[in-house]
GUBAZA-809450 format. One record per residue: residue in three letters; x, y, z of N, C-alpha, C in turn. Coordinates in steps of 0.2 Angstrom, whole numbers, plus 5000, padded with zeros to 4 digits. Layout:
N
ALAXYZXYZXYZ;...
END
This chain:
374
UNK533760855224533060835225532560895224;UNK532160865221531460925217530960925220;UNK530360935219529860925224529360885219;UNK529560885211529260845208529660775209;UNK530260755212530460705215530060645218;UNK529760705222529560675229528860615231;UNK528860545231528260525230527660555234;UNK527260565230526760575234526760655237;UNK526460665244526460705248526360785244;UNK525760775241525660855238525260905240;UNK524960875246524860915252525360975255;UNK525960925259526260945261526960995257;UNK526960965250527160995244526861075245;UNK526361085244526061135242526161215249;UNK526061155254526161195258526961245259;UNK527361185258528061235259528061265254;UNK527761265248527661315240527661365242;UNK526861375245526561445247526961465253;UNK527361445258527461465263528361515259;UNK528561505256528861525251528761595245;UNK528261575243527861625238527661685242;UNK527161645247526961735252527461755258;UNK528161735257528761755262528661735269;UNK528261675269528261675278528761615278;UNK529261615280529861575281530061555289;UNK529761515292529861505299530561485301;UNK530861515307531561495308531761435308;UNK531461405314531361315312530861285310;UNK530961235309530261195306530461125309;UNK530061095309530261005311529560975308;UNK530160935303529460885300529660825305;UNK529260805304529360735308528760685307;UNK528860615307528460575305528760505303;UNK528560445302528760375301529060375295;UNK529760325298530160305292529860295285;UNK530260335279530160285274529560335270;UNK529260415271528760445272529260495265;UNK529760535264530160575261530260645266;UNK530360615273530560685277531160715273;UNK531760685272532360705269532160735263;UNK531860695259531760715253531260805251;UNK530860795258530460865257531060905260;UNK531260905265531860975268532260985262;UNK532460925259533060965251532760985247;UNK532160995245531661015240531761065243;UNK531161105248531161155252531461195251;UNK532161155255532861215254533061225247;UNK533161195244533361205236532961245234;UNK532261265235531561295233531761375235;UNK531961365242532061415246532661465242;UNK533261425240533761465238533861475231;UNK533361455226533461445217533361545217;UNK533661555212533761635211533161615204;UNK532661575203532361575197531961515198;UNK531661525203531061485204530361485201;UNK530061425199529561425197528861435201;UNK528261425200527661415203527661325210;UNK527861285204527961245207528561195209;UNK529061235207529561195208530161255207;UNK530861225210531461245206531761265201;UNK532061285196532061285191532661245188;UNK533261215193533561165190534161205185;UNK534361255185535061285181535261335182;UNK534861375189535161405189535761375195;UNK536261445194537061425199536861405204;UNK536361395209536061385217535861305215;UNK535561295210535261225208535661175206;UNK536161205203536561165200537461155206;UNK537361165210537661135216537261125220;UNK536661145221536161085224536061005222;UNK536361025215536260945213536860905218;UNK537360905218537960895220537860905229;UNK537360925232537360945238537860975242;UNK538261035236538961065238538661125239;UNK538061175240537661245242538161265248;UNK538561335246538861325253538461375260;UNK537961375256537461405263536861345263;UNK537161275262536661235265537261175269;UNK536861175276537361145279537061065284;UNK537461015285537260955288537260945295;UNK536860905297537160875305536660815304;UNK536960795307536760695307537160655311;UNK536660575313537260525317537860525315;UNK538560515318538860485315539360455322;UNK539960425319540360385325540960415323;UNK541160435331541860465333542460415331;UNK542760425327543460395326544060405325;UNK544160425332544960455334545460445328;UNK545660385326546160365323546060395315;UNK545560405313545360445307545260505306;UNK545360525315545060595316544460615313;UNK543760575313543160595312542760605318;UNK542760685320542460695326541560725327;UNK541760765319541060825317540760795312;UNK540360805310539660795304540460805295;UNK540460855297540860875291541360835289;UNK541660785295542360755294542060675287;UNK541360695289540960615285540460655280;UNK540660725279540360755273540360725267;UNK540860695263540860675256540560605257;UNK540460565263540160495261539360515262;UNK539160595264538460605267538260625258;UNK538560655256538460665252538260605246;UNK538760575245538560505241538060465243;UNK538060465250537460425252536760455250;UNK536560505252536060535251535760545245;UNK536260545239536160575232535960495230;UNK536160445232535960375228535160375230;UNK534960385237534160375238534160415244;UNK533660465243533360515247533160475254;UNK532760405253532560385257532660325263;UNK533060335265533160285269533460295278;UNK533560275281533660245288534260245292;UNK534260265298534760255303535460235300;UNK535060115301535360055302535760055294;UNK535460095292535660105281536360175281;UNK536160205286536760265285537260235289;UNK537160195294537760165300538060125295;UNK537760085291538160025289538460045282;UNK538260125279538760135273539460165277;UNK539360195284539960205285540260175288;UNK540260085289540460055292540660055302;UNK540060075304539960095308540060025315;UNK539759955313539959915314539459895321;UNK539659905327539259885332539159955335;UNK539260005334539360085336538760105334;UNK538160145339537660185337537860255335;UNK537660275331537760345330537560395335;UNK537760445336537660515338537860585338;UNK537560615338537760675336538060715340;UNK538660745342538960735346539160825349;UNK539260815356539260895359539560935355;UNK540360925352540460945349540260985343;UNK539760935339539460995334539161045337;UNK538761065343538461125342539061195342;UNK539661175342540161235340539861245334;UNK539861205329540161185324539761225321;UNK538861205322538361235321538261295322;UNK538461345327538361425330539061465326;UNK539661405326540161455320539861445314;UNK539661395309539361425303538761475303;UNK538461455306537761525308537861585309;UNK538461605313538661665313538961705307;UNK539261665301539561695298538861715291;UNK539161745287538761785282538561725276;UNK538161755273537761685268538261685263;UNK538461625261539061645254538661665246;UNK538161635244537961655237537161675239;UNK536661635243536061645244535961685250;UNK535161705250534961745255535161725263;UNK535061645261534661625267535261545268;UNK535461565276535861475277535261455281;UNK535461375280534861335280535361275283;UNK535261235287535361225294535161135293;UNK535061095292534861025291534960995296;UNK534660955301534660925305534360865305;UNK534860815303534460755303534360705309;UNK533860695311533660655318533960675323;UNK533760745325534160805331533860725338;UNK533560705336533260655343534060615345;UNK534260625341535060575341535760615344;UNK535460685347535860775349536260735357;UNK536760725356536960735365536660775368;UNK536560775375536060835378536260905380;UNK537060895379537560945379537360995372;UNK537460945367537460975360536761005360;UNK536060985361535461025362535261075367;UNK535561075374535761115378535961205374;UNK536561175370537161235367536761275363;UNK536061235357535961265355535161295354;UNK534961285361534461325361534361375359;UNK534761435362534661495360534661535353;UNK535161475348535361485342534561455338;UNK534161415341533761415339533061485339;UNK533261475345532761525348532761595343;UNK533361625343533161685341534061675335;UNK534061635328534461635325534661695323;UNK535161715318535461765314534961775310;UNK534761815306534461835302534361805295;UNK533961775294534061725286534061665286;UNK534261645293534461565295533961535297;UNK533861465293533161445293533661355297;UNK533261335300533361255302532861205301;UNK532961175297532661105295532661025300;UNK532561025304532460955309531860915305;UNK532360865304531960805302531960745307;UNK531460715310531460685313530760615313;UNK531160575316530660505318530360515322;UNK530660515330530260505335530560625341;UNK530060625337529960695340529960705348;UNK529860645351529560665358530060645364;UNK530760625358531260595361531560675361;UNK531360715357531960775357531760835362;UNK532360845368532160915372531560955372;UNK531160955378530461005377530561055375;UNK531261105380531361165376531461175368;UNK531661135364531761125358531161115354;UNK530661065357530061075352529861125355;UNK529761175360529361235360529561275355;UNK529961275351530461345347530361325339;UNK530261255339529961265332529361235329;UNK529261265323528561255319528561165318;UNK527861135320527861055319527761065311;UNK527861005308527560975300527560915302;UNK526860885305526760825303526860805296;UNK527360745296527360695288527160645288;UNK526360635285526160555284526360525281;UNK525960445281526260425276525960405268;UNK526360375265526360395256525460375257;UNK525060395252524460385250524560315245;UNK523960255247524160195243524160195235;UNK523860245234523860265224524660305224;UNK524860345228525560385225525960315227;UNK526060275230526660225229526360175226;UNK525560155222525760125218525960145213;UNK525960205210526060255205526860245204;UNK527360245211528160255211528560175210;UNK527860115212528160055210528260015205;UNK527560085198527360035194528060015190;UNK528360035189528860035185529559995186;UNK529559965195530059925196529459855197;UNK528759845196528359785197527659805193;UNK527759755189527359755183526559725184;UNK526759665187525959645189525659665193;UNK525059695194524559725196524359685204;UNK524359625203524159595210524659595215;UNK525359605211526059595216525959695218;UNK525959725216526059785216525759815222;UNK525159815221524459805225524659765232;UNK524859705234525159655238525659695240;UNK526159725237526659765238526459845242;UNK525959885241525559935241525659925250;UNK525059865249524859855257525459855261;UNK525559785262526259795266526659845268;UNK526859875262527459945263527059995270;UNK526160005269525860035272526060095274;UNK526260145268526560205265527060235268;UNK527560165268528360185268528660155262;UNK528960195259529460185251529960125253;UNK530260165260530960105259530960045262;UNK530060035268529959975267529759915260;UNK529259955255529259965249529959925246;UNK530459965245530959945241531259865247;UNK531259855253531559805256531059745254;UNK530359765254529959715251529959675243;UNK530459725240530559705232531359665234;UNK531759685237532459645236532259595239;UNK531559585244531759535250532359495252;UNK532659545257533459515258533459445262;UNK533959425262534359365265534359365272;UNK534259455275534459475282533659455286;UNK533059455280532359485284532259395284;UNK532359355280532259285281532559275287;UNK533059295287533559275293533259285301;UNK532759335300532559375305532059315306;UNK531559325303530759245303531159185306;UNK531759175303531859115305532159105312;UNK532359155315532559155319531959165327;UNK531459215322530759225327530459165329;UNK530459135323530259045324530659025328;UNK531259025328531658975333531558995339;UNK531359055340531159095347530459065350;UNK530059075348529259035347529258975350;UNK529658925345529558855346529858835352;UNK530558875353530958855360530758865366;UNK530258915364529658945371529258905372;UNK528758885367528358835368528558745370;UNK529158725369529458675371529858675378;UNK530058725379530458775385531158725385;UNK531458735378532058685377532558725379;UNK533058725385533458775386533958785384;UNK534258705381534858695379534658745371;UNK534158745369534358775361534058855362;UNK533958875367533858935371534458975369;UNK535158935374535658975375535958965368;UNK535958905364536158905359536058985354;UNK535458985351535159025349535359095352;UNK535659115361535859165362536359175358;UNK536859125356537459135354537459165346;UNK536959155344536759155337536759245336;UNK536059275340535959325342536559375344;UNK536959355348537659385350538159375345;UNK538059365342538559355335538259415327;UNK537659455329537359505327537859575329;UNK537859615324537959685326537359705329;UNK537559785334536859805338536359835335;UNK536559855329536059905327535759825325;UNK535859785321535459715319535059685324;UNK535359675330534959655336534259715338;UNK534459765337534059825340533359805333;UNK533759795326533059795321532559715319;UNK533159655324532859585324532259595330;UNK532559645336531959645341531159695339;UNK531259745337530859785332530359745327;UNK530659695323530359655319529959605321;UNK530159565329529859515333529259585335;UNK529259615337528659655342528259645335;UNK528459675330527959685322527659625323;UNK527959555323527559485320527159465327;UNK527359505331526859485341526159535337;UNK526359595336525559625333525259595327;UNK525659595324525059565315524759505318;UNK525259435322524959385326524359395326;UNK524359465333523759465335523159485331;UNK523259535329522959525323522359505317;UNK522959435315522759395312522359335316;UNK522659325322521959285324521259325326;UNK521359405324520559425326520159415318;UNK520659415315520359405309520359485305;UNK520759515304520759565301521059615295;UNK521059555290521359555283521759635281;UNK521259705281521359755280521659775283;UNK522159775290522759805294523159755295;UNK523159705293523859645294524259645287;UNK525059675291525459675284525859605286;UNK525659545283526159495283526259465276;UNK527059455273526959415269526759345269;UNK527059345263526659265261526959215265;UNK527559215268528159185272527859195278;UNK528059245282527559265286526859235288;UNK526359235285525859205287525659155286;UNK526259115282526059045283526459005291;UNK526759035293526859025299526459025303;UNK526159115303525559125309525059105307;UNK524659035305524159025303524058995312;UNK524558935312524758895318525058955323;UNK525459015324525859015329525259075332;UNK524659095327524359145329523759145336;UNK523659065336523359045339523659075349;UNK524359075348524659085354524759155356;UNK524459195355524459275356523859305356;UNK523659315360523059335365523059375370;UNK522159415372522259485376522459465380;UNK522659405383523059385390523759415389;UNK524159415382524959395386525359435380;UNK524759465376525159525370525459565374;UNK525159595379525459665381526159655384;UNK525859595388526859565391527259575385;UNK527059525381527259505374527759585374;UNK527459615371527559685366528159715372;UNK527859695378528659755385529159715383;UNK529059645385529559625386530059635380;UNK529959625373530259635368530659705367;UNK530059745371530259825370530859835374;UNK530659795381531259815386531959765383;UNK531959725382532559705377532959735373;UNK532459755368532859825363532959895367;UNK532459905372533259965375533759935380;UNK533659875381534459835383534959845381;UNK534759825375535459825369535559885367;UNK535059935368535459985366535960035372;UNK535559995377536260025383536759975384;UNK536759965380537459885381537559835385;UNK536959805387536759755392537159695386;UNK537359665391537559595387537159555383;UNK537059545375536459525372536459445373;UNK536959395375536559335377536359335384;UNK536359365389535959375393535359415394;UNK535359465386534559505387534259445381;UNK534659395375534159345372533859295376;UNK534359275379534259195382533659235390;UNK533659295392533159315400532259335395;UNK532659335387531859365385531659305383;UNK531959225381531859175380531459145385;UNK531859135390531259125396530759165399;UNK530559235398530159265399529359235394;UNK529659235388529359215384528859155383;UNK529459095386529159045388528559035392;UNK528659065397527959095401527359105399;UNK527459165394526959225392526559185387;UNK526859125382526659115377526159055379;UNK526359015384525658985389525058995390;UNK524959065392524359095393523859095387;UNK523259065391522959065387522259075390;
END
């Protein structure tokens, strides 16, 4: 990854340029910012930026020996840490042991997500985490000498996901690294990660894409100007929303339809198709439950929204709003807020493993209630 890769963000571009050029190299840094934005893709820039023995003004230079295993993501003074799931019988316990699919994965598209990393390595209904263990992993590479470059360079992808063992061990290694050692935290939700740990490194807010640089990165897979444009909106400067908006998969219709099934059973208070529907729901993987509850909370806001009448911040497709012409009517400043908990407090059900026909079918009749109000 290059920095001339990267859509957009040449703000943030520029700045890791110069902070390179005039030698101010912070130990850690953490960009952090909403999915779909190129966090990953600016830290492998950066670091690649960082280690090329023949770098340019603006870029990399792409041949020398440091760049040309940067291709490959094989640098042996650049190192990973990321979700992943403990698999005794594989013996997959560290980051490393899922190195060669980290790798493939990454190299196809810089851009992408958790539920997208869980499900190449069939991960199944197991949340990923980053596990105590690695912080060994992490202070033995650190300590040792840099094999070709100046500088080891430390990747952290979603430290939010650190057992609090493993952020505990490595405080200190933050605080005051070995000499040369730079760390890269990329992160979603910053505020989930130990206070001691954001006090120790540099923030890098990462916004999202500008409506002209992703219509610039779509021209070329969407030809028509109104569809592109209509595409622009929605994605509302996330790329890989963007790209799931161009496949419209079989999984997101699935999700509408079943949002609907939720709505209309509420409004009816039909309970036999409640519990039905629970079974439906429980027959999802978690991470899937976890991204069906997420997408309900999206369609309770645009909802509301749309019945205030406010074209310029509502991202609904055309599928989408042909439903909430009718369903928009039922979400109002009486019973959004409930609305929005309720849903929230569901998705961290599932993610503590609460049994999901009894956290769909308790949010069915909660729902049935809420959507009354009027």
């Amino acid at each position: 990854m290059f920095f001339r890769d990267i859509i957009g963000q040449q703000e943030i571009k520029r700045q890791l340029i110069q902070s390179v050029k005039s030698g101010y190299i912070p130990h850690a840094r953490l960009l952090s910012g909403p999915e779909g934005v190129g966090k990953v893709a600016l830290a492998l820039a950066y670091a690649r930026y960082l280690s090329c023995s023949n770098r340019s003004e603006e870029d990399a230079c792409g041949v020398c020996p440091s760049c040309i295993k940067y291709d490959k993501l094989s640098h042996p003074d650049l190192h990973f840490v990321f979700p992943i799931i403990k698999n005794d019988k594989k013996k997959k316990e560290i980051c490393d042991d899922y190195l060669t699919e980290w790798r493939t994965f990454v190299l196809q598209n810089p851009y992408f997500n958790l539920p997208s990393w869980l499900n190449f390595i069939d991960a199944e209904n197991s949340q990923g985490m980053i596990y105590a263990k690695e912080s060994d992993e992490i202070i033995r590479k650190l300590n040792l000498k840099a094999y070709e470059s100046t500088y080891k360079i430390m990747l952290v992808w979603l430290p939010e996901k650190m057992h609090p063992a493993c952020s505990n061990k490595l405080l200190k290694m933050i605080e005051e690294p070995p000499p040369f050692t730079v760390f890269l935290l990329v992160s979603e939700n910053p505020d989930e990660i130990i206070s001691t740990i954001q006090s120790r490194v540099q923030r890098m807010p990462i916004p999202p894409i500008l409506p002209e640089d992703m219509d610039a990165a779509l021209s070329s897979m969407v030809s028509v100007d109104s569809e592109r444009s209509n595409l622009v909106h929605l994605a509302n400067g996330n790329y890989l929303k963007a790209l799931e908006l161009i496949e419209t998969g079989e999984e997101k219709r699935q999700h509408l339809e079943l949002f609907k099934l939720i709505m209309r059973n509420a409004w009816s208070r039909n309970i036999k198709n409640m519990k039905a529907d629970a079974e439906k729901f429980a027959d999802w993987g978690r991470e899937r439950q976890k991204i069906f509850l997420t997408y309900a909370q999206n369609m309770i806001r645009e909802n509301f929204l749309y019945r205030l009448n406010l074209p310029e911040i509502n991202y609904l497709n055309p599928e989408e709003a042909e439903f909430s012409v009718k369903f928009s009517l039922f979400v109002n400043e009486k019973n959004i807020e409930e609305l929005m908990e309720e849903l929230a407090l569901a998705e961290k059900h599932i993610e503590s493993n609460v049994n999901p026909r009894m956290v769909f079918f308790d949010l069915s009749m909660k729902i049935a209630v809420l959507i009354k109000k009027q």
